[in-house]
DSSP file (Angstrom, degrees, kcal/mol; ACC not computed):
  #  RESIDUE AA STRUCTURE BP1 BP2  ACC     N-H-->O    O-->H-N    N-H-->O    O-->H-N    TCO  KAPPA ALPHA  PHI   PSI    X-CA   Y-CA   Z-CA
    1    1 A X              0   0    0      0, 0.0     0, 0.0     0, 0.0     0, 0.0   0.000 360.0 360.0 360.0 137.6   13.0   13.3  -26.9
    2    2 A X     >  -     0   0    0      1,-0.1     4,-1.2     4,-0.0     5,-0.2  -0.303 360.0-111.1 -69.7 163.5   16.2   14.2  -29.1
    3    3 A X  H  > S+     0   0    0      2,-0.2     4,-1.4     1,-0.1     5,-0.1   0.765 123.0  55.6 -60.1 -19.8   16.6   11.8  -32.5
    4    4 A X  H  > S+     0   0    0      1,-0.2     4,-1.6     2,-0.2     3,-0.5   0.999 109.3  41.8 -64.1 -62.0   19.8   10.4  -30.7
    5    5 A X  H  > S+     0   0    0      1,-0.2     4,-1.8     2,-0.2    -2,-0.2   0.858 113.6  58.0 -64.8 -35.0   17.6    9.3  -27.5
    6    6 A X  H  X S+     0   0    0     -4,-1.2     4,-1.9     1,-0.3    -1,-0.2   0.947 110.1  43.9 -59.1 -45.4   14.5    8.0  -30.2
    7    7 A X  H  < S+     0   0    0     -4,-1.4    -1,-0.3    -3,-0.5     4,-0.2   0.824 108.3  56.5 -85.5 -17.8   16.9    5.7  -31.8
    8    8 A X  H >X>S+     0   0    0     -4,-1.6     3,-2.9     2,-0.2     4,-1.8   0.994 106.4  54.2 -57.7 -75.1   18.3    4.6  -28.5
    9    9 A X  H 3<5S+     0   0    0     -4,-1.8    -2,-0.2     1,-0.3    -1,-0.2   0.393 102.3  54.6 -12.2 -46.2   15.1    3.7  -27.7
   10   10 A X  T 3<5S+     0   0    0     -4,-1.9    -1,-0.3    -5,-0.2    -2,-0.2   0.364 108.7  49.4 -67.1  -5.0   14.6    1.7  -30.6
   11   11 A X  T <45S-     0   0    0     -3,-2.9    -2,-0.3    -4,-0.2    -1,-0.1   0.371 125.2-102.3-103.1 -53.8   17.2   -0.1  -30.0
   12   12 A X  T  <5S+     0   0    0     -4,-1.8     2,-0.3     1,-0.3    -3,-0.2   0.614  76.0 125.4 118.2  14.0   16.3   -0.7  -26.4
   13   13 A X      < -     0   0    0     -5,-1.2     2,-0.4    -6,-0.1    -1,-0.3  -0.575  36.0-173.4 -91.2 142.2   18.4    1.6  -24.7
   14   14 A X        -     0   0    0     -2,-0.3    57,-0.0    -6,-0.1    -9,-0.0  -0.849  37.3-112.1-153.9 118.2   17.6    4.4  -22.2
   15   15 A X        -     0   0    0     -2,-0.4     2,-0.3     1,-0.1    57,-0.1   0.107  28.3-142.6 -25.6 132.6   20.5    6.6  -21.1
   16   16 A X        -     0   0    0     55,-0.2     3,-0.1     1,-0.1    -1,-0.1  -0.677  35.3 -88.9 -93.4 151.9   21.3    6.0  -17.5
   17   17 A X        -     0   0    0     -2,-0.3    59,-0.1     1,-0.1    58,-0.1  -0.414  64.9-106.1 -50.5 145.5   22.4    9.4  -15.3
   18   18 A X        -     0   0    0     57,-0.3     2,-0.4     1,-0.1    -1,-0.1  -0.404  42.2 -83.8 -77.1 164.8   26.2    9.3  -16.0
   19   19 A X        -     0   0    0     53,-0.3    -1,-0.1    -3,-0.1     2,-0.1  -0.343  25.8-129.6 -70.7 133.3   28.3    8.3  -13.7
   20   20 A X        -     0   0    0     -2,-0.4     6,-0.1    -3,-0.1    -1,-0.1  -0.573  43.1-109.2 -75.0 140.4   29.8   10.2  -10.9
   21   21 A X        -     0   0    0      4,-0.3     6,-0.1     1,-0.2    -1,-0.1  -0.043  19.8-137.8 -75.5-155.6   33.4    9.6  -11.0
   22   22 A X  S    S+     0   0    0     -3,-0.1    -1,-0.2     0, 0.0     2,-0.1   0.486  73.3   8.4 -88.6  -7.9   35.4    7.5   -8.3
   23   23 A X  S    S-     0   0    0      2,-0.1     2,-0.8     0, 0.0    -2,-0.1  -0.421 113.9 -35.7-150.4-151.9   38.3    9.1   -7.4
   24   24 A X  S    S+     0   0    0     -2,-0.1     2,-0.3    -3,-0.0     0, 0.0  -0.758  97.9 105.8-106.2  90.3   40.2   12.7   -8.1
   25   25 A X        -     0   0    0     -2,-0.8    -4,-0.3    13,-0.0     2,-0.1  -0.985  69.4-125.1-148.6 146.1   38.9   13.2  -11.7
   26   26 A X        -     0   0    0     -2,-0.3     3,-0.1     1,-0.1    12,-0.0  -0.471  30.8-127.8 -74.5 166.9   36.4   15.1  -14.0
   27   27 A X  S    S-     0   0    0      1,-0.3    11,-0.9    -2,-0.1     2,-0.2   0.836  86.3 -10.1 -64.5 -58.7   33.9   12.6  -16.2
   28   28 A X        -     0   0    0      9,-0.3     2,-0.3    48,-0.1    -1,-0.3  -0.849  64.0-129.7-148.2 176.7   34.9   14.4  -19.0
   29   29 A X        -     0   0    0      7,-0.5     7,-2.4    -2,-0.2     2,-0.4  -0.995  15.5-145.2-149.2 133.0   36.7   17.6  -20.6
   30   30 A X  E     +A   35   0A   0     -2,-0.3     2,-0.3     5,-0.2     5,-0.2  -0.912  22.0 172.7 -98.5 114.1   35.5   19.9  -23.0
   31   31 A X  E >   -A   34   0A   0      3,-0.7     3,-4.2     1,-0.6    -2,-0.1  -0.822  61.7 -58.2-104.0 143.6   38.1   21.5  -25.9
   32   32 A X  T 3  S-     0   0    0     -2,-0.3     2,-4.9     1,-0.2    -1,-0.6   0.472 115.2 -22.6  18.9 175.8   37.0   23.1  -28.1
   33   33 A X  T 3  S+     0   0    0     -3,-0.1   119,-0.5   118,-0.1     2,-0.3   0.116 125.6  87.0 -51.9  43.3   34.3   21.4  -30.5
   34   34 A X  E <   -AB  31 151A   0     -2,-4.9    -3,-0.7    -3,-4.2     2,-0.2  -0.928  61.4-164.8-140.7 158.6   36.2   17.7  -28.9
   35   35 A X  E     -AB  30 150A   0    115,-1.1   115,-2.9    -2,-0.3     2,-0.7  -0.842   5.6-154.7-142.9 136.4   34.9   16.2  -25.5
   36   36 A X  E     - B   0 149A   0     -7,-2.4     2,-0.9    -2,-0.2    -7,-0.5  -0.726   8.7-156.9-117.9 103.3   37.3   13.5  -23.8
   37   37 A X  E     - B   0 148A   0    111,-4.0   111,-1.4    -2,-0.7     3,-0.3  -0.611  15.6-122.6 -98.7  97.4   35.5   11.3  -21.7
   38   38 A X  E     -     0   0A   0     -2,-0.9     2,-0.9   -11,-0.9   110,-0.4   0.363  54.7 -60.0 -24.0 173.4   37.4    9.4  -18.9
   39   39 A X  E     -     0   0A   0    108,-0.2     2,-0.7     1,-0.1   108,-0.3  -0.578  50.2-149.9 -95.2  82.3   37.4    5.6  -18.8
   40   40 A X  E     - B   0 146A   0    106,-1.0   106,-0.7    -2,-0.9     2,-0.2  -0.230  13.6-145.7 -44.4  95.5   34.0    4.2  -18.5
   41   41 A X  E     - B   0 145A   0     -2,-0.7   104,-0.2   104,-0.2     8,-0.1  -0.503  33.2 -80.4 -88.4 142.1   34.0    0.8  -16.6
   42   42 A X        +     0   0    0    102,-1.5     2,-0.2    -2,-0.2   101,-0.2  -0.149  67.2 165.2 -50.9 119.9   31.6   -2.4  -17.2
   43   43 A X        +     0   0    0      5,-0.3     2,-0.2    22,-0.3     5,-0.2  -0.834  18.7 171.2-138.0 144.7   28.5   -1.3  -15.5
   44   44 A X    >   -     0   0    0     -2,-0.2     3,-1.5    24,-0.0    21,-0.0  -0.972  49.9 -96.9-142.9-166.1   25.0   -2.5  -15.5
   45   45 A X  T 3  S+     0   0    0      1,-0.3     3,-0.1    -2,-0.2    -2,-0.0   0.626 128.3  46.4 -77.8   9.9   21.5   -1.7  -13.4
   46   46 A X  T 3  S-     0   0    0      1,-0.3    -1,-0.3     0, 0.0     2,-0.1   0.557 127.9 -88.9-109.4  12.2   22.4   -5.0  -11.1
   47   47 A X    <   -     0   0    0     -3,-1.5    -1,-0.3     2,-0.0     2,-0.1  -0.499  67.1 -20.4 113.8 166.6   26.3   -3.9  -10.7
   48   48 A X        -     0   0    0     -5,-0.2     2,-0.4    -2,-0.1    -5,-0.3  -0.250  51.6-136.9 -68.5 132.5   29.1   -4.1  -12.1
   49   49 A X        +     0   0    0     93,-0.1    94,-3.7    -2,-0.1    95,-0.5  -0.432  36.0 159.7-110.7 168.2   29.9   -6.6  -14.3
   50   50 A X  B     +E  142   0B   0     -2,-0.4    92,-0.2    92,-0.3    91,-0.1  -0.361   9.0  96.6-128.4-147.7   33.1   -8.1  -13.9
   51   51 A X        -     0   0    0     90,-1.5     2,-0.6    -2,-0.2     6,-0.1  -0.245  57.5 -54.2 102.3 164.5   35.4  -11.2  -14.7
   52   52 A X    >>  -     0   0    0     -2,-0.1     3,-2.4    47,-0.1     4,-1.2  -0.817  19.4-139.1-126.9 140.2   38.2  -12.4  -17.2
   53   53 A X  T 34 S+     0   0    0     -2,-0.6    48,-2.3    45,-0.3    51,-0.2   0.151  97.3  29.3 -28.2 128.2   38.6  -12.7  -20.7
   54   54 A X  T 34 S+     0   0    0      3,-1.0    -1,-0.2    46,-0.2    49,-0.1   0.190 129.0  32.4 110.6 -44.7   40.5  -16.2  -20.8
   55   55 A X  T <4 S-     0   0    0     -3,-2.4    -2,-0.2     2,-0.1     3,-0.1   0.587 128.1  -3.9-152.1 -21.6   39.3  -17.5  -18.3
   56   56 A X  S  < S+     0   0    0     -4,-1.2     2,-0.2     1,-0.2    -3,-0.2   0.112 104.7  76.8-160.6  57.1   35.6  -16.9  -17.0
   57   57 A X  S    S-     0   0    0     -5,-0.4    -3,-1.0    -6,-0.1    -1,-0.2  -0.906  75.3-133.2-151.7 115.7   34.3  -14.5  -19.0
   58   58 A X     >  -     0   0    0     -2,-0.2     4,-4.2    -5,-0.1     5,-0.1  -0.120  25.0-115.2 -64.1 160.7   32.9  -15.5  -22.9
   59   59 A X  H  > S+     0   0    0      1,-0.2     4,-2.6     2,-0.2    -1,-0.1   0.911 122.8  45.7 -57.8 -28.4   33.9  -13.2  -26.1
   60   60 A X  H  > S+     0   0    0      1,-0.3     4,-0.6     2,-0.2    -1,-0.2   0.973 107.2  56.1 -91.7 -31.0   30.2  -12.3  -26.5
   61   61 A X  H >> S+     0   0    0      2,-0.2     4,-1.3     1,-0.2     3,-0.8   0.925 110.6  52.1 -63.3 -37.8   29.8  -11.6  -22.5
   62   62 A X  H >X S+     0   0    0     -4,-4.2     3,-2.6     1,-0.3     4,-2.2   0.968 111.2  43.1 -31.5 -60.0   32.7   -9.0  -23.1
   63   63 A X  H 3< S+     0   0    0     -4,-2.6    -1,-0.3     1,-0.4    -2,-0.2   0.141 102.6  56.2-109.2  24.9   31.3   -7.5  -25.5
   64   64 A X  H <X S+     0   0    0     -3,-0.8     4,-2.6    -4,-0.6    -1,-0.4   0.484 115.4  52.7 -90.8 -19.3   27.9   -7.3  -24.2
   65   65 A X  H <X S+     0   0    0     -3,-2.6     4,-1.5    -4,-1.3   -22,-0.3   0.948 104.3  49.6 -69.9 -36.4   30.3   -5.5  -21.4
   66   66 A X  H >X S+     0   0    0     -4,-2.2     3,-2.0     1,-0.2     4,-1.8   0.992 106.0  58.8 -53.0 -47.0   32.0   -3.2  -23.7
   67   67 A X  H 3> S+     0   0    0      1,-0.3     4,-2.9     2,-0.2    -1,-0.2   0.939 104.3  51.8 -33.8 -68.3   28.1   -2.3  -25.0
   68   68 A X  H 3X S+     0   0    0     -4,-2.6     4,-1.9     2,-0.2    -1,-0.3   0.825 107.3  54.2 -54.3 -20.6   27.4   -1.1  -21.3
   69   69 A X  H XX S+     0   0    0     -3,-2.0     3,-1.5    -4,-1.5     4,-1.2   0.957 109.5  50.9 -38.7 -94.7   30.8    1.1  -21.7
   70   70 A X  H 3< S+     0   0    0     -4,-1.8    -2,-0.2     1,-0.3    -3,-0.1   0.645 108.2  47.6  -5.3 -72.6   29.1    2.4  -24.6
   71   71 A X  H >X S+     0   0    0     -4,-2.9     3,-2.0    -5,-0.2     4,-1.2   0.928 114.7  44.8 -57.3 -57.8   26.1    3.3  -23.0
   72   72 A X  H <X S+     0   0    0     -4,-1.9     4,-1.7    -3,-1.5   -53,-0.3   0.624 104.7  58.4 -38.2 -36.2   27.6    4.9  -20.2
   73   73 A X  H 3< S+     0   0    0     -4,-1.2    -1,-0.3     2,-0.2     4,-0.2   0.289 108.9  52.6 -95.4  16.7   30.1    6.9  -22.2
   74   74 A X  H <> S+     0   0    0     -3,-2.0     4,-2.3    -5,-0.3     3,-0.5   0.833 108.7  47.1 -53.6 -59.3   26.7    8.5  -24.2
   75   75 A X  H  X S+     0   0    0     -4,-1.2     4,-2.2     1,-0.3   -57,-0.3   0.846 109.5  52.6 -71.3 -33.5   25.2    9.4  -21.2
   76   76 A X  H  X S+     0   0    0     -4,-1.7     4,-1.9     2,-0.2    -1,-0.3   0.958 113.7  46.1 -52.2 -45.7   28.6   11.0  -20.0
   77   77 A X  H  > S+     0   0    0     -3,-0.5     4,-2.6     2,-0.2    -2,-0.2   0.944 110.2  54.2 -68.5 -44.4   28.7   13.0  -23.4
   78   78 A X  H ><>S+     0   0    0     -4,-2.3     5,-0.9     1,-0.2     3,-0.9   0.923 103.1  54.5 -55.2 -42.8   25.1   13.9  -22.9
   79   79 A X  H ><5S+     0   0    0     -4,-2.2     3,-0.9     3,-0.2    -2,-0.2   0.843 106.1  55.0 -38.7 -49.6   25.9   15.3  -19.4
   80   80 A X  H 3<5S+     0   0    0     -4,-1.9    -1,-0.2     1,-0.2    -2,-0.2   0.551 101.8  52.5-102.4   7.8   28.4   17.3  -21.2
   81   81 A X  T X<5S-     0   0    0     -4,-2.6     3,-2.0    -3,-0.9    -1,-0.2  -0.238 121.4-106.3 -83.2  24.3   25.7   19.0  -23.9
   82   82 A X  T < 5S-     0   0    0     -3,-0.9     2,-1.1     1,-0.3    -3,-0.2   0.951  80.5 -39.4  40.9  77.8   23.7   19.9  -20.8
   83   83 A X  T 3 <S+     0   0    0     -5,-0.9     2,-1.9    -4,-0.2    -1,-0.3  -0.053 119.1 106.1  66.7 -32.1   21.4   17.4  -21.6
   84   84 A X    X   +     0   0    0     -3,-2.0     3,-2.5    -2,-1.1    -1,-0.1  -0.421  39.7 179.8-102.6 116.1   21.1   17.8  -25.0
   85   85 A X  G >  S+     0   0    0     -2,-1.9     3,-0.6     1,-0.3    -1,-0.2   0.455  71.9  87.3 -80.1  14.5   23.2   14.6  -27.3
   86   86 A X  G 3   +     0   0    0      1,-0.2    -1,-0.3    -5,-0.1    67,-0.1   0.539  64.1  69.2 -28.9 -40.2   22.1   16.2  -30.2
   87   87 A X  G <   +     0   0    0     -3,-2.5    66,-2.1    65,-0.1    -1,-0.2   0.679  69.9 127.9 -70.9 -20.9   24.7   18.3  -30.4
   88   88 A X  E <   -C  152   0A   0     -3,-0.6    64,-0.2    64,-0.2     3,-0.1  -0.323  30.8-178.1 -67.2 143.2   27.2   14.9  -31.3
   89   89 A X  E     -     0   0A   0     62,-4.0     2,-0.3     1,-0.4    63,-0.2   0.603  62.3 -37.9-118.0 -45.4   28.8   16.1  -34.3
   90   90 A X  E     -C  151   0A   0     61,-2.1    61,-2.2    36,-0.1     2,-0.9  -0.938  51.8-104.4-177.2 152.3   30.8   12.2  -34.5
   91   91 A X  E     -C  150   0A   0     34,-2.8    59,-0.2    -2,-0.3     3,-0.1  -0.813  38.3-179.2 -79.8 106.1   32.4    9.6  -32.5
   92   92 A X  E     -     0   0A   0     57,-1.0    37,-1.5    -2,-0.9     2,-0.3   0.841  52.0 -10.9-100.5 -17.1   35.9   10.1  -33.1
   93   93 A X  E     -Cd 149 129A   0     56,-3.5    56,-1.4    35,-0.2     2,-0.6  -0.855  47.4-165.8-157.3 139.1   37.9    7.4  -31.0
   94   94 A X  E     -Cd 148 130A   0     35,-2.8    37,-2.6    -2,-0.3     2,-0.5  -0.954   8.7-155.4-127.3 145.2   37.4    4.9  -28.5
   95   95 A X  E     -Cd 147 131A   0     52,-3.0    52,-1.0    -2,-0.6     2,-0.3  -0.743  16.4-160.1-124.1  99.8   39.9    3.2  -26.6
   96   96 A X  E     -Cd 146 132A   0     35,-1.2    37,-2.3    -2,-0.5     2,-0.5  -0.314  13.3-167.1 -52.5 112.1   39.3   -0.1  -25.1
   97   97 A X  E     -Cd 145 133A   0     48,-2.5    48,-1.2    -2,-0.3    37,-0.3  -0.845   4.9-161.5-119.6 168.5   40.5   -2.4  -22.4
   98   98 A X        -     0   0    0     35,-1.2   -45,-0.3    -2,-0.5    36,-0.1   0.137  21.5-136.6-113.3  22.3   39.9   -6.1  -21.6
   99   99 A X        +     0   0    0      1,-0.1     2,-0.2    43,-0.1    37,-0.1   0.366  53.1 154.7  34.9 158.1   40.5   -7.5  -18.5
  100  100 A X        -     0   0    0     35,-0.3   -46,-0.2    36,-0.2   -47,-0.2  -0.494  51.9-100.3 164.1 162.9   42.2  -10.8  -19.8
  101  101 A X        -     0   0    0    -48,-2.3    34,-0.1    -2,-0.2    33,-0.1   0.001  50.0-105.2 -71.6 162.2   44.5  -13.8  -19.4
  102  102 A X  S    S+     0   0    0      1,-0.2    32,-0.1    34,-0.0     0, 0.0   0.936 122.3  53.0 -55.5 -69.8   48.5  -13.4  -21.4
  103  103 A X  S    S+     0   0    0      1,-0.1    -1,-0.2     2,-0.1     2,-0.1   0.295  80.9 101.0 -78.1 -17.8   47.2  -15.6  -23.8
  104  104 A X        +     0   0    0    -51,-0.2     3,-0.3     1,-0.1    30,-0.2  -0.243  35.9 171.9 -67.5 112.4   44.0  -14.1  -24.8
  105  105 A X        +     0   0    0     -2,-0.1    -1,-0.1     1,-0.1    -2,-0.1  -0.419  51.7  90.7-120.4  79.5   44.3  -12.3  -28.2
  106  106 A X    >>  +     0   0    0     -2,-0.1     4,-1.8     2,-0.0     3,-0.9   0.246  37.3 124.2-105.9   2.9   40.3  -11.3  -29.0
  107  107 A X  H 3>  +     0   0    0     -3,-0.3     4,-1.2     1,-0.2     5,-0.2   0.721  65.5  61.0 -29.3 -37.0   40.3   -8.2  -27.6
  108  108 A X  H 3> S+     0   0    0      2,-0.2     4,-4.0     3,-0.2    -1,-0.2   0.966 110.2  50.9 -74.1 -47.9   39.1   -6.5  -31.1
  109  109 A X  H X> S+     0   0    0     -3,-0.9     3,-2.8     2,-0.2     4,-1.2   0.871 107.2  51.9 -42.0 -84.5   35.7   -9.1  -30.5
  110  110 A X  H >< S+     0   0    0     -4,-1.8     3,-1.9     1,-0.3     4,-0.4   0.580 111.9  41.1 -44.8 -80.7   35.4   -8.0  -27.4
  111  111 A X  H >X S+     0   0    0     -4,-1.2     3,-3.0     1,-0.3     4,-0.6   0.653  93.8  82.5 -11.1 -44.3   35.4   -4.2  -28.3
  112  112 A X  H <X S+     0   0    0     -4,-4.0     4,-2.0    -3,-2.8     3,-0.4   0.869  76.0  69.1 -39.4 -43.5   33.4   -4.7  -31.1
  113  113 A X  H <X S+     0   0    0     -3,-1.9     4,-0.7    -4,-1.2    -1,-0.3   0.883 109.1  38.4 -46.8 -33.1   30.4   -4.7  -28.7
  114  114 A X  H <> S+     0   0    0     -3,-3.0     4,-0.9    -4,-0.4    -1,-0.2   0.624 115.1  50.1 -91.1  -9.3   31.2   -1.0  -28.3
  115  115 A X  H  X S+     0   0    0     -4,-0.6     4,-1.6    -3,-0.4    -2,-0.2   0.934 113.9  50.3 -77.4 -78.1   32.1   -0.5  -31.9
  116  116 A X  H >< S+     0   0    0     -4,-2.0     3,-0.8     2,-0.2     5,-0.3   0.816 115.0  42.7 -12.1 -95.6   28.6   -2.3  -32.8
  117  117 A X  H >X S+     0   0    0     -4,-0.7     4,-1.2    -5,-0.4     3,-1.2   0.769 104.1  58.6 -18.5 -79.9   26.8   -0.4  -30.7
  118  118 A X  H >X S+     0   0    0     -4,-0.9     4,-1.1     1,-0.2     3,-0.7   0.919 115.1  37.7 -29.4 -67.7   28.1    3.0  -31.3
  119  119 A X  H << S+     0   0    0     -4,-1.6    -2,-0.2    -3,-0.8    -1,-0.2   0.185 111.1  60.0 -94.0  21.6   27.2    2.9  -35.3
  120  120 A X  H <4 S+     0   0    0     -3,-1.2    -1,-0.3    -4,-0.2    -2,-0.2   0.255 118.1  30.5 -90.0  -1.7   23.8    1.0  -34.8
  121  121 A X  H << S+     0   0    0     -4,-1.2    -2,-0.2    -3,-0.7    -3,-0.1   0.541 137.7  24.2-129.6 -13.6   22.5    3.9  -32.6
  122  122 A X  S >< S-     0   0    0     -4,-1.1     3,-0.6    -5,-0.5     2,-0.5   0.748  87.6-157.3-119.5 -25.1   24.6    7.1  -34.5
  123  123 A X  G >  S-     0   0    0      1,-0.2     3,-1.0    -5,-0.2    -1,-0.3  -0.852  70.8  -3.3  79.6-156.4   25.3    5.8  -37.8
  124  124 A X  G >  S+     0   0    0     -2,-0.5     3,-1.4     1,-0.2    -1,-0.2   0.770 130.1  69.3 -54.1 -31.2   27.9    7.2  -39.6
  125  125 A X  G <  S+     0   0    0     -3,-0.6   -34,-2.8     1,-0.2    -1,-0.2   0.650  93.0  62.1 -15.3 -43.2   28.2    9.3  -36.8
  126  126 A X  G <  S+     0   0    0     -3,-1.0     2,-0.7   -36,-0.2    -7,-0.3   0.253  76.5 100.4 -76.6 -22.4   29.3    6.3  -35.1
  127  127 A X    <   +     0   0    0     -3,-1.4     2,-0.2    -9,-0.1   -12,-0.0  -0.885  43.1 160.2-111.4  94.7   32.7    5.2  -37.0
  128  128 A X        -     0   0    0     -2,-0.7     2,-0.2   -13,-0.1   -36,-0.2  -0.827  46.9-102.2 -99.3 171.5   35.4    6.0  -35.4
  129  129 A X  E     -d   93   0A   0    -37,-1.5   -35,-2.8    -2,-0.2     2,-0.3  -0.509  51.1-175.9 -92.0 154.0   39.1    5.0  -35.4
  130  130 A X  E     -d   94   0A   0    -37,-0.3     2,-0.4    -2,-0.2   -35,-0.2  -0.621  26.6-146.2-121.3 174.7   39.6    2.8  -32.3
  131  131 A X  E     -d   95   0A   0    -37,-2.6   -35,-1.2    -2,-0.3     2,-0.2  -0.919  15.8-171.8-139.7 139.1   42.5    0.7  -30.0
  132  132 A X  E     +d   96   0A   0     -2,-0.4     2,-0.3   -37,-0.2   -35,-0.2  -0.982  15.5 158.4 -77.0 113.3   41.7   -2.5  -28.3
  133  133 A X  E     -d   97   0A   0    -37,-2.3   -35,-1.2    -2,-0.2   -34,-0.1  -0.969  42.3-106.5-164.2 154.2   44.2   -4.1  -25.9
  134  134 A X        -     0   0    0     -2,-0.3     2,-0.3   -37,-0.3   -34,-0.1  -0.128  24.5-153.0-104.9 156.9   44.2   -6.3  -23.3
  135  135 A X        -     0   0    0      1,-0.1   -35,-0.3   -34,-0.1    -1,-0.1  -0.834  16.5-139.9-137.9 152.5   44.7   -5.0  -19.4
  136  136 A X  S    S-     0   0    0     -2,-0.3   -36,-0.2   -37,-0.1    -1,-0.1   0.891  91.7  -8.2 -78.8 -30.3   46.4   -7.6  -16.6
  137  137 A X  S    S-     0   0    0    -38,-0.1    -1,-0.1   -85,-0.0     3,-0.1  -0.447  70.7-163.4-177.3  71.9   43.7   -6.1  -14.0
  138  138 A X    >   -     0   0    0      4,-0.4     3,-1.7     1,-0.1     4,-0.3  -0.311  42.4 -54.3 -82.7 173.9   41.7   -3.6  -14.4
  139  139 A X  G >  S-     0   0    0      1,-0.2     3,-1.9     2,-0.2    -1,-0.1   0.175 113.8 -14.6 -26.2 136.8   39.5   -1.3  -11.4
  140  140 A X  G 3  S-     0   0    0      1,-0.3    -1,-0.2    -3,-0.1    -2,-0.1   0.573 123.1 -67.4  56.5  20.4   37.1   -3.3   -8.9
  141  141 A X  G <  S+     0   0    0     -3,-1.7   -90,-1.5     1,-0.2    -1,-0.3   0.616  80.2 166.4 102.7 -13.4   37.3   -6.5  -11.3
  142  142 A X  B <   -E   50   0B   0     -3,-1.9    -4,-0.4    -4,-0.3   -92,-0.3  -0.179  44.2-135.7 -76.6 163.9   35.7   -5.4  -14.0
  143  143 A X  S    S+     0   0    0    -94,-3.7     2,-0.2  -101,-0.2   -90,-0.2   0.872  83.9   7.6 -95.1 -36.2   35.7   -7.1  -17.5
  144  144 A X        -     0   0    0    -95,-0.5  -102,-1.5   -46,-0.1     2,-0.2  -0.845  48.6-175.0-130.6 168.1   36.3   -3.6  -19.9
  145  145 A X  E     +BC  41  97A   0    -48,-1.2   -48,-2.5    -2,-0.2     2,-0.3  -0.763  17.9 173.9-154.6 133.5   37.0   -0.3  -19.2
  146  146 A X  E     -BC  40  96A   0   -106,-0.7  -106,-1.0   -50,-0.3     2,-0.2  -0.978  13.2-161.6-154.3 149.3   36.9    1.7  -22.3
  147  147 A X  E     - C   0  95A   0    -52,-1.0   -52,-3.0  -108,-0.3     2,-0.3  -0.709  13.3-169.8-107.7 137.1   37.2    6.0  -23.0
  148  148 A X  E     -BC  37  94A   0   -111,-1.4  -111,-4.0  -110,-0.4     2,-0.4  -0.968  21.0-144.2-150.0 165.7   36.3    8.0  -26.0
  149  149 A X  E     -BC  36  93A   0    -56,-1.4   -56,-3.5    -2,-0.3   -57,-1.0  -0.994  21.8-176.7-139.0 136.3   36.5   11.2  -27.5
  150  150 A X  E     -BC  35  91A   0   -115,-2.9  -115,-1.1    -2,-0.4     2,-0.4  -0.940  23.3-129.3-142.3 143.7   33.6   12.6  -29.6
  151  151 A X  E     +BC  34  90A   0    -61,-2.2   -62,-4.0    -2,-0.3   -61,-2.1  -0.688  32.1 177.1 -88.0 138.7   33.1   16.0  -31.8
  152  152 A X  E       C   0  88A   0   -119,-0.5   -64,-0.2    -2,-0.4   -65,-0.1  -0.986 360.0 360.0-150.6 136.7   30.0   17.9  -30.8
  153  153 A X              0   0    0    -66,-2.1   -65,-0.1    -2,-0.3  -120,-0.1   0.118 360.0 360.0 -75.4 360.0   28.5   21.6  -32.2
């Protein structure tokens, strides 16, 4: 087991297969030492989870969705070290969105769940610069959808 997957583990995580996408898109794209991982939607092993911010979905139930983002955009980056997530060199941005009502401005809570997440399981590794921002509707219902781009060796 790599040191990434050991500390997942401690944590209570175990990488899921990534996700196949839905439509006419790669998962990710590799430049150079950068890989750009398409938009990761609030996911979990019962289904997806969905609702909105505002109106029937809590700050901390966001951001226990954004977390499953999180988790799902590892296992996508692992998919694209051919298995090994060792290779992450840093998380360098993630960009969140929130499902949520006009009025709702907590979006940055609600990301935080992926934020959180990210530098309890990498470290400094983990801190990157981010956007949060709030979506009118995003895909099937779901409560986040958030994308990242991470440096890997």
């Amino acid at each position: 087991m790599s040191a990434i997957e050991t500390k997942l583990a401690e944590l209570g995580v175990t990488l899921p297969d990534a996700p196949a996408p839905a439509a006419n898109y790669v998962p990710y794209v590799i430049v150079g030492d950068m890989v750009y991982v398409s938009g990761q939607i609030s996911s979990s092993a019962d289904g997806l989870i969905t609702g909105k911010l505002g109106a029937d979905v809590s700050v901390e139930a966001g951001a226990d969705a954004a977390k499953a983002c999180a988790i799902s955009l590892l296992a996508q980056l692992k998919a694209a070290c051919d298995g090994d997530i060792d290779r992450l060199v840093r998380v360098v941005k993630l960009v969140g969105f929130v499902n949520s009502t006009a009025d709702f401005i907590d979006q940055p809570k609600v990301i935080n769940g992926a934020s959180d997440f990210m530098v309890a399981a990498l470290g400094d590794a983990g801190r990157h610069a981010r956007s949060a921002v709030s979506a009118a509707s995003l895909p099937l219902g779901v409560t986040v959808e958030i994308e990242a781009i991470f440096q890997i060796k």
